[in-house]
C-alpha positions as CSV (number, residue, x, y, z in Angstrom):
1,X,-31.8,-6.0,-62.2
2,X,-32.2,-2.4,-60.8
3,X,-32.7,-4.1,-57.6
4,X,-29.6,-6.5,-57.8
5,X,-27.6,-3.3,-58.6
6,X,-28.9,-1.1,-55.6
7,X,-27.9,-4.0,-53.3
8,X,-24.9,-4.0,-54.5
9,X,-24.4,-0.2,-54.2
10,X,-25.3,-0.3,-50.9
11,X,-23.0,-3.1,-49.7
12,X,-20.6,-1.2,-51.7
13,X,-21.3,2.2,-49.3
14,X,-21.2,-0.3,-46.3
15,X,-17.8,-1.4,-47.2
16,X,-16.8,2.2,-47.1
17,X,-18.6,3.1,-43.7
18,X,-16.4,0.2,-42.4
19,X,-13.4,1.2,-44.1
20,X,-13.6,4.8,-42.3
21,X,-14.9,3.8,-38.8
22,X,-12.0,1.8,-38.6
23,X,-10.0,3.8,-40.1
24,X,-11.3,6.6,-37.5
25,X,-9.8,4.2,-35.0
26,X,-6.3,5.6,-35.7
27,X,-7.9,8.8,-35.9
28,X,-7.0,11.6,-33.1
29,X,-9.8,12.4,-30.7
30,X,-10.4,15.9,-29.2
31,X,-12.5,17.3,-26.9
32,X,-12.5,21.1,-26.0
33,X,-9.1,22.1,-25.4
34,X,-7.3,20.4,-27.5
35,X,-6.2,20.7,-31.3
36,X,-3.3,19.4,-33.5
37,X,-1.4,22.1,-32.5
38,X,-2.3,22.8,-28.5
39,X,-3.5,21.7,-25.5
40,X,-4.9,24.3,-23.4
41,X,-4.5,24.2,-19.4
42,X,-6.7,25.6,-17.0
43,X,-5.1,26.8,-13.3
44,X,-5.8,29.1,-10.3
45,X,-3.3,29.8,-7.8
46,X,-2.9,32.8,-4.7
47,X,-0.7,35.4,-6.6
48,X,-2.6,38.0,-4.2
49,X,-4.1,37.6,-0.3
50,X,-3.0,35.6,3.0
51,X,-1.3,32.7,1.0
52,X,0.4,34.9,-1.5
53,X,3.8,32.7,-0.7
54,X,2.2,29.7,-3.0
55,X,2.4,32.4,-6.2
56,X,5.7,30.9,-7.0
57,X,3.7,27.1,-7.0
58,X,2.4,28.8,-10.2
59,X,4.9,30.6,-11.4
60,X,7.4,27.4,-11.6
61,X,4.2,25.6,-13.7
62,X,4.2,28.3,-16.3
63,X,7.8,28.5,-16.4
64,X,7.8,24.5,-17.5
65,X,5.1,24.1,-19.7
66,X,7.1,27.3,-21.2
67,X,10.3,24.8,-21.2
68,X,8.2,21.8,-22.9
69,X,7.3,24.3,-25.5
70,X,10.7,25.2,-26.3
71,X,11.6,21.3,-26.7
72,X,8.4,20.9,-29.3
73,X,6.0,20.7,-27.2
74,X,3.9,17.5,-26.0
75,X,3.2,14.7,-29.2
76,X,3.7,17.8,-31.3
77,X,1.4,20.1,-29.0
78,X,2.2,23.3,-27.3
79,X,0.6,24.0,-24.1
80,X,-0.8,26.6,-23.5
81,X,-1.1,27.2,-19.8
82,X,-3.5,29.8,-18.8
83,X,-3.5,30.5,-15.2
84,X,-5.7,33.0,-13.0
85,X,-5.2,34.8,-9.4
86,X,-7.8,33.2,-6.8
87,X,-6.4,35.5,-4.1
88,X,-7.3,32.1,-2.0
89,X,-11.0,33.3,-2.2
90,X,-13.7,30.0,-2.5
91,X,-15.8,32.8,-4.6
92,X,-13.3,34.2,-6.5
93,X,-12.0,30.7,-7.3
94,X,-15.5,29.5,-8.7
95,X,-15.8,32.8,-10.9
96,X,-12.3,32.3,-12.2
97,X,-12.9,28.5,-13.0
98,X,-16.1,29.3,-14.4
99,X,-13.5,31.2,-16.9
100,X,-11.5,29.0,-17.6
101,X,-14.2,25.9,-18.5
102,X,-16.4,28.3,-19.9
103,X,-14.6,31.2,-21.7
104,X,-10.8,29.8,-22.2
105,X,-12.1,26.5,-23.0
106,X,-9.7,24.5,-21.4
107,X,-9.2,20.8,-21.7
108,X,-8.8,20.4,-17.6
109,X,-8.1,22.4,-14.8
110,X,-4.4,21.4,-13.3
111,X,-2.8,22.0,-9.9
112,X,-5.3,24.7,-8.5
113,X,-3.9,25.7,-5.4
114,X,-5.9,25.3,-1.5
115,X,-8.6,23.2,0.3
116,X,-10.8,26.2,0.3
117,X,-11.0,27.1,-3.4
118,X,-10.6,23.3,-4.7
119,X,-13.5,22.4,-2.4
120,X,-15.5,25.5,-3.7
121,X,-15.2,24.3,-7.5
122,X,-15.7,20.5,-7.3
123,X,-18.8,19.7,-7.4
124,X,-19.2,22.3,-10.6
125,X,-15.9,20.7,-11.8
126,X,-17.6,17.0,-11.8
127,X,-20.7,17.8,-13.1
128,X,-18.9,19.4,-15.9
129,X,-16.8,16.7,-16.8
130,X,-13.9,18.4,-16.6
131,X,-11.0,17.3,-14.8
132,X,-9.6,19.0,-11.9
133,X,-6.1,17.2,-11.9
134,X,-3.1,17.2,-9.4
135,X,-4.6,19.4,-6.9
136,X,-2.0,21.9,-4.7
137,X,-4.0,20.4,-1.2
138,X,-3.2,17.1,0.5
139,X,-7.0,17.1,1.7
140,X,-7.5,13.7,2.2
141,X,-11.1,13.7,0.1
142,X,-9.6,14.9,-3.1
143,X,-9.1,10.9,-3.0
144,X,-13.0,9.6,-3.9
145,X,-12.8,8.2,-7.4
146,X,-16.6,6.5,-6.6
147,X,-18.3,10.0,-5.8
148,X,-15.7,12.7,-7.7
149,X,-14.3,10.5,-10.8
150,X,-13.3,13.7,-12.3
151,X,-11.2,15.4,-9.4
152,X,-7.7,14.0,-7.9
153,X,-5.2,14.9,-5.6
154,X,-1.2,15.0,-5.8
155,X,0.4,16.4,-2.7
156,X,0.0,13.7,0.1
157,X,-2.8,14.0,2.4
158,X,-2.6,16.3,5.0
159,X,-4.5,12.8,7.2
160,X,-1.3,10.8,6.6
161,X,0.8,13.6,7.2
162,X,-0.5,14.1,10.5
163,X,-0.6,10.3,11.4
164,X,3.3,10.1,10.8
165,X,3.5,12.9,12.9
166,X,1.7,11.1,15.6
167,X,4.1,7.8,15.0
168,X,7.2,10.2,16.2
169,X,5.6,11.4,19.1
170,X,4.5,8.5,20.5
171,X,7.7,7.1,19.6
172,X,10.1,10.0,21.3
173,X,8.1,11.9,23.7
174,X,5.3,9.4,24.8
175,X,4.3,11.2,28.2
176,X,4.4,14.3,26.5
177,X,1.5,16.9,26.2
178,X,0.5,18.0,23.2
179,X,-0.6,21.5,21.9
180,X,-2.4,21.8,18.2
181,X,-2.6,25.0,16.8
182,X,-4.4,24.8,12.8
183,X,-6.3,26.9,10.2
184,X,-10.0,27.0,11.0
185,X,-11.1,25.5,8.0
186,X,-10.9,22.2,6.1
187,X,-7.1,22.0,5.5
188,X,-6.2,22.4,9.2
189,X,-9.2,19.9,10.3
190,X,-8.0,17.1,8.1
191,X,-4.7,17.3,9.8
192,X,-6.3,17.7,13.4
193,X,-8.3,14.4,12.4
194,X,-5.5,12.4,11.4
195,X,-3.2,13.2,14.3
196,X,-6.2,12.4,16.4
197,X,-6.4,9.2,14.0
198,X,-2.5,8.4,14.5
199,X,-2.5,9.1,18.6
200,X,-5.6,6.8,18.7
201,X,-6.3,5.5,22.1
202,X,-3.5,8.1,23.2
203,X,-5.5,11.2,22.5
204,X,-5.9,12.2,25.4
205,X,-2.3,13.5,24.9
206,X,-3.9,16.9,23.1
207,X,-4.2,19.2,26.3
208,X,-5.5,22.0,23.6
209,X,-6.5,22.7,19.9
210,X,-6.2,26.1,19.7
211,X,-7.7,27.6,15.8
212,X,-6.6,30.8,13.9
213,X,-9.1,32.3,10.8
214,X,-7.7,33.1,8.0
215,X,-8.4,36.9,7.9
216,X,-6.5,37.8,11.5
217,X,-3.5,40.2,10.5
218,X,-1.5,38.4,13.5
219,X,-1.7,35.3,15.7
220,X,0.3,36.0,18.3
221,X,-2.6,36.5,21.4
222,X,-3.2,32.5,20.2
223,X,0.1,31.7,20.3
224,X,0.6,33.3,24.0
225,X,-2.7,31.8,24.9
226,X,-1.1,28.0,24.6
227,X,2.3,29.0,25.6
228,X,0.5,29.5,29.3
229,X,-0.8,26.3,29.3
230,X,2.6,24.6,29.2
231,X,2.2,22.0,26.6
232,X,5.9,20.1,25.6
233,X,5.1,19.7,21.6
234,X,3.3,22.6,19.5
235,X,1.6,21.2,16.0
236,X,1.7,24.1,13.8
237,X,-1.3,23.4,10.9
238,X,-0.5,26.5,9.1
239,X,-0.1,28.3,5.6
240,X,3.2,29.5,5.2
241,X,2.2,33.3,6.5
242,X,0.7,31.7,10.1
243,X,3.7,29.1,9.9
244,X,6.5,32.1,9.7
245,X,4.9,34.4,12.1
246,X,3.9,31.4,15.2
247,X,7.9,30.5,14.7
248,X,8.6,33.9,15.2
249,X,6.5,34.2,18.7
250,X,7.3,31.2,19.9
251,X,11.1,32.4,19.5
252,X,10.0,36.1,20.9
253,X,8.2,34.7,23.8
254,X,11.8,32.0,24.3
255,X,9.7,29.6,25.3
256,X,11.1,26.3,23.9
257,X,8.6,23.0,22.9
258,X,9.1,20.6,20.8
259,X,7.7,22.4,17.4
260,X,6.1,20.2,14.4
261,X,5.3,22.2,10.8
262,X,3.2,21.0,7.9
263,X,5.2,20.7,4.8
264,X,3.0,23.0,2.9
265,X,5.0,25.5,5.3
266,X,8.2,24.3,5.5
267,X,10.0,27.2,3.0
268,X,13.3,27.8,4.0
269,X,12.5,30.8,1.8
270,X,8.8,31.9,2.3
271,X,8.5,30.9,6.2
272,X,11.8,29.8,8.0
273,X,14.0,32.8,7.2
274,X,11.3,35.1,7.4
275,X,10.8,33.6,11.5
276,X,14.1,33.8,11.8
277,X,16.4,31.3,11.4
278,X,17.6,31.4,15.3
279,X,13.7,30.4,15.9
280,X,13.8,27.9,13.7
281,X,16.0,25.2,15.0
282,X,15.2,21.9,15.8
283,X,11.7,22.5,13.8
284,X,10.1,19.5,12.8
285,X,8.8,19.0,9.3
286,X,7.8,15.8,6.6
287,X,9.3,16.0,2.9
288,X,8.9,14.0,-0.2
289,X,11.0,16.2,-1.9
290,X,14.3,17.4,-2.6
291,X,15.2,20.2,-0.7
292,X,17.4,22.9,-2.8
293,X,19.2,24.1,0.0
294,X,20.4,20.7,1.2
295,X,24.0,20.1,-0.2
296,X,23.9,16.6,-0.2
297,X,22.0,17.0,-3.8
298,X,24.5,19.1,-5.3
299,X,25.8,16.5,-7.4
300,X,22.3,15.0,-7.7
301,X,21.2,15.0,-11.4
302,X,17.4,15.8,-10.6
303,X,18.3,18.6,-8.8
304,X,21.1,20.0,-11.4
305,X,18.2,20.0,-13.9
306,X,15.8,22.0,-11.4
307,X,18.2,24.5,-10.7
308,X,19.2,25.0,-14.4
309,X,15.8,24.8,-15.3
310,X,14.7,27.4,-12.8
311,X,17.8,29.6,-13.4
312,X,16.8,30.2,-17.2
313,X,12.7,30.3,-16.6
314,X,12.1,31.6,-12.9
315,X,15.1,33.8,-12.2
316,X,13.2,35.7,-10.0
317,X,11.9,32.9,-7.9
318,X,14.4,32.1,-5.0
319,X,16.2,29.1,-5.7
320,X,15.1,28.3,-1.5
321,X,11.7,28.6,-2.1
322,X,10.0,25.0,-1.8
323,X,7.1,25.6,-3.2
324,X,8.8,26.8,-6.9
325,X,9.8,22.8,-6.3
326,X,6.2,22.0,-6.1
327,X,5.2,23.1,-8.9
328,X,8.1,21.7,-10.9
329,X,7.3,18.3,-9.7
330,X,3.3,18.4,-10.4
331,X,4.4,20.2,-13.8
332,X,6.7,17.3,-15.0
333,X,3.5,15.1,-13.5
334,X,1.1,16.5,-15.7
335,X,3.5,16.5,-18.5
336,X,3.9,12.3,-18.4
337,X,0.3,12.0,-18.1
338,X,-0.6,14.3,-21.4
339,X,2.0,12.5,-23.4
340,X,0.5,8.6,-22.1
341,X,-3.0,10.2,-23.9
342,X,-0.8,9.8,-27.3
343,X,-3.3,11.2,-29.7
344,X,-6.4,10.9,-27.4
345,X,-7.0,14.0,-26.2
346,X,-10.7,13.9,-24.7
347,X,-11.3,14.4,-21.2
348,X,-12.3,11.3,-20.1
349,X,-8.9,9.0,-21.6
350,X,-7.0,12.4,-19.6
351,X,-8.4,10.9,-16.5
352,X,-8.0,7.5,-17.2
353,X,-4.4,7.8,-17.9
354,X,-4.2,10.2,-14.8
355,X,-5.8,7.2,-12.7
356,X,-2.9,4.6,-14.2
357,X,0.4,6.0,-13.0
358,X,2.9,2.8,-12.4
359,X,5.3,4.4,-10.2
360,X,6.7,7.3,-11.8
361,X,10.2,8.5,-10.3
362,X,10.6,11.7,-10.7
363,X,14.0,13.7,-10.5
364,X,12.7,16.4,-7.8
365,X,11.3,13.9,-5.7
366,X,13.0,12.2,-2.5
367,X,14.8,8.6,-3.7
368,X,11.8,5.9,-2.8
369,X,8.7,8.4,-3.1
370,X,7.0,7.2,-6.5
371,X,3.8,8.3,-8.0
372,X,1.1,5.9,-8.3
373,X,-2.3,5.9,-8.7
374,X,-4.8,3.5,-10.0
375,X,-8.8,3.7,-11.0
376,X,-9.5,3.1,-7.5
377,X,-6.6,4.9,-5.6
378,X,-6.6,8.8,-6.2
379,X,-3.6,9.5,-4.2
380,X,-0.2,9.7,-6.0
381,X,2.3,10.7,-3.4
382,X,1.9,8.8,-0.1
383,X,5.6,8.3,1.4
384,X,7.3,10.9,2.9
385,X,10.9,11.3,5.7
386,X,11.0,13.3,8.4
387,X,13.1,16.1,8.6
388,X,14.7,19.0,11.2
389,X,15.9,22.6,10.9
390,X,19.0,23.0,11.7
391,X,21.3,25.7,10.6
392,X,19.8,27.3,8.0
393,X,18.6,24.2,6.4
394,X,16.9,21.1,6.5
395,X,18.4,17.7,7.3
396,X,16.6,14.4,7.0
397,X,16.1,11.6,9.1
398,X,14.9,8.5,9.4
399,X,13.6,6.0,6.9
400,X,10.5,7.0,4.3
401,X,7.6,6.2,5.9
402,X,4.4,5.4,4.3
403,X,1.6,7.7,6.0
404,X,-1.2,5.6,4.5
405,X,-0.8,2.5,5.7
406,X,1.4,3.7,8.7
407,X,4.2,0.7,7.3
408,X,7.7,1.7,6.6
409,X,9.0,1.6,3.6
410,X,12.7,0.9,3.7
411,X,15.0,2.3,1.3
């Protein structure tokens, strides 16, 4: 009998482990980070040292996650966005995300700014098993879900860039001779490397590749250096600082190429004005998102709630300032992906909901540029337009072109 009964007791306490595990089901799941009430948000940006002009990338971030709260916050949850100066130092970024993983305890680490101080933290970042989301750098490895599951881009790669770049030239100037001048490190490489790609068996159109380190006060003795050698189209690989000040020589020196900027430096604020406006026309750029000082969005309703938006939480950030944009954007990224996790807040459903983006429109990108991403494809943004100074703005032209594939994509 006392047997009979201890079966029964213990199907009994079985019936009760089943009840809770799939009870549990419904259950929220945590990892470190995240609680019923927050989710806390590692970043590390330049507010201090050569790429100081990206502080406002940053500074836009706080201001919406500060916005979100406000409205409730995410499923309930504030965030709480804790981000650190990097100075755009590869050792100062690894001590600071060291912080962050191992003092804040944050869930992830989201939109840390540069090539050099992403680079310096990834490996740590995937052994960790921390995710190191929506990276500030369009280097074109942050896309490697097989080697670095827990790392992934957002800006498009600085490759694809480059190859659409290519496309023009060979397109409007095929006989001319081309000039590169680029940042002596990974971020101006990958962009030398895919206008090499994009030029293909027409390389031999790059008469020079001229580089620049990151601790000269000045470049002009580079920028005099290729002026003698003639070329008829300059590719400027530059951080905004290098961008504004080769603008500025080339203008000084009136010497008149074709000129072609990387996006990451294409500021009306932080670089063009800075050069001087009267050196910046005809300047050549690639955008994928709205420009504030372009009129034809003043009526657009993406870009009435950025400008509201920035007006009440960045006052002091220029409203010209592109990269205040980019930060909006990847905010309101990062924001859609944290409320897909619902209740599942551990690190690894972050990063699968990260790597299952459908084609998100968002309201500060360029009409046709959608996010997407999928467990095998760690890009997000990978359409961009072309686009010209003129004024003291830029205008648009030509269709959105996808850099990956080299296709266009008509819109």
């Amino acid at each position: 009998m006392r047997f009979v009964k201890s079966i029964v007791a213990a199907v009994a306490a079985g019936g009760l482990v089943l009840a809770a595990t799939s009870g549990a089901w419904a259950q929220k799941k945590y990892d470190t980070g995240a609680t019923d009430t927050e989710i806390k948000i590692g970043n590390i940006i330049p507010y201090s040292g050569p790429a100081s002009a990206y502080g406002s990338v940053g500074k836009a971030m706080a201001g919406y996650f500060k916005k979100i709260n406000d409205e409730g916050g995410i499923n309930g949850r504030k965030i709480n966005f804790i981000s650190y100066d990097d100075a755009y130092s590869p050792p100062k970024a690894v001590e600071q995300t060291r912080k962050l993983v191992e003092g804040d305890e944050v869930l992830l680490l989201f939109g840390a700014l540069g090539t050099p101080s992403n680079t310096a933290i990834q490996k740590y970042m995937n052994a960790k098993k921390v995710p190191q989301l929506f990276l500030a750098t369009g280097a074109t490895k942050w896309n490697d879900p097989k080697h670095f599951p827990w790392t992934m881009g957002w800006l498009p790669s600085y490759q694809s860039e480059a190859r659409i770049y290519a496309k023009y030239i060979l397109k409007e100037k095929p006989d001319a001779k081309i000039a590169v001048f680029y940042q002596n490190d990974d971020f101006g490489k990958d962009y030398v490397k895919g206008l090499q790609d994009g030029l293909g068996t027409k390389k031999s159109m790059i008469i020079a590749e001229e580089s620049y380190e990151l601790s000269e006060p000045t470049v002009d003795s580079h920028i005099v250096k290729l002026k003698s050698l003639n070329p008829d189209v300059l590719l400027v690989f530059t951080t905004p600082k290098f961008g504004a000040q080769t603008i500025k020589k080339v203008g000084e020196l009136n010497w008149k190429p074709t000129i072609i900027m990387t996006n990451v430096s294409a500021s009306t604020a932080t670089v063009m004005k800075p050069a001087g406006f009267e050196n910046a026309q005809g300047v050549i750029s690639a955008a994928y998102a709205k420009d504030t000082s372009d009129p034809q969005w003043n009526d657009d309703p993406g870009m009435k709630d950025y400008k509201a938006f920035l007006a009440k939480y960045v006052p002091e950030v220029n409203v010209a300032d592109s990269s205040a944009v980019t930060g909006y954007n990847m905010a309101q990224t990062m924001a859609a992906v944290l409320k897909q996790c619902g209740d599942d807040l551990t690190r690894a459903n972050v990063m699968k909901q990260a790597a299952s983006i459908k084609g998100l429109q968002q309201g500060g990108l360029l009409p046709g540029v959608l996010i997407k991403t999928s467990a095998t494809d760690f890009s997000p943004i990978e359409q961009l337009r072309l686009m010209r100074f003129k004024g003291e703005r830029w205008e648009l032209f030509g269709d959105v072109i996808d850099g990956e594939t080299g296709g266009d994509h008509r819109h």
